[in-house]
N, C-alpha and C positions, 0 to 999 in steps of 0.2 A: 870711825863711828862716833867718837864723843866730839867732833864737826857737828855732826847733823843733830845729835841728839840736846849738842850745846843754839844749836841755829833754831830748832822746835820751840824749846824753853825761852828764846827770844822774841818769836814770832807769837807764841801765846803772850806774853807778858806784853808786848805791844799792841795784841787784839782786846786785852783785857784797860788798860790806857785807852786806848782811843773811842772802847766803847764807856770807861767814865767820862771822859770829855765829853763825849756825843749824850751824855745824858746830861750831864751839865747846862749843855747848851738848853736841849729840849727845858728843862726847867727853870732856867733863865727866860727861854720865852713863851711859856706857860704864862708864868708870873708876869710877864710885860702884856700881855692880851688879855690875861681872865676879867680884868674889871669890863671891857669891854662886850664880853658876852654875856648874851642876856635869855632869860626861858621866856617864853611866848606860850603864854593858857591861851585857848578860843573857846566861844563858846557860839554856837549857833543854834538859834532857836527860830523856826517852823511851826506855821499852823496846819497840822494832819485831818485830811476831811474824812468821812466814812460814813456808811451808814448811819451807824449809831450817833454821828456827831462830830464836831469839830474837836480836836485836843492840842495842845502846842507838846512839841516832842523838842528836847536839845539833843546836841552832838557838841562834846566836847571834843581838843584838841591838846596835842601838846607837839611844841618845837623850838628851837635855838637861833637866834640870830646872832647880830654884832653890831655895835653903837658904830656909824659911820660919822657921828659931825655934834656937835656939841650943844641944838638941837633934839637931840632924840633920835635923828633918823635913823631907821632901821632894816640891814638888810639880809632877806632872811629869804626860803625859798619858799613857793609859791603855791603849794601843796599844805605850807603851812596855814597858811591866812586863805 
């Protein structure tokens, strides 16, 4: 019994390791991309006809891309833009 109950207390102490590591990493490359991501505002403005008149109406936007080239370009999905 103090086999398994010593092999338990190993195998958590090893999940508890491996899942610091694994956070480590993730925020190692957080930090290595975040400059790279960028917010994308849109704004789209429309002239609405009716009856009573013409009126421009906007729709705004909001989304996320990623700087691909040193340029600006940017690629981002297509629902955003």
């Amino acid at each position: 019994m103090k086999h398994v109950f010593l092999l338990a207390v190993c195998l958590l102490a090893a999940s508890f390791i491996s899942t610091a590591l694994a956070d480590k990493k993730i925020i190692k490359l957080f930090k290595e991309v975040d400059p790279a991501v960028v917010v994308l505002k849109t704004i789209e403005r429309n002239i609405e006809a009716s009856r009573k008149g013409a009126r421009e109406v906007a729709f705004a936007g909001l989304g996320s891309g990623v700087l691909v080239d040193n340029r600006g370009h940017v690629v981002t999905a297509a629902h955003v833009v």
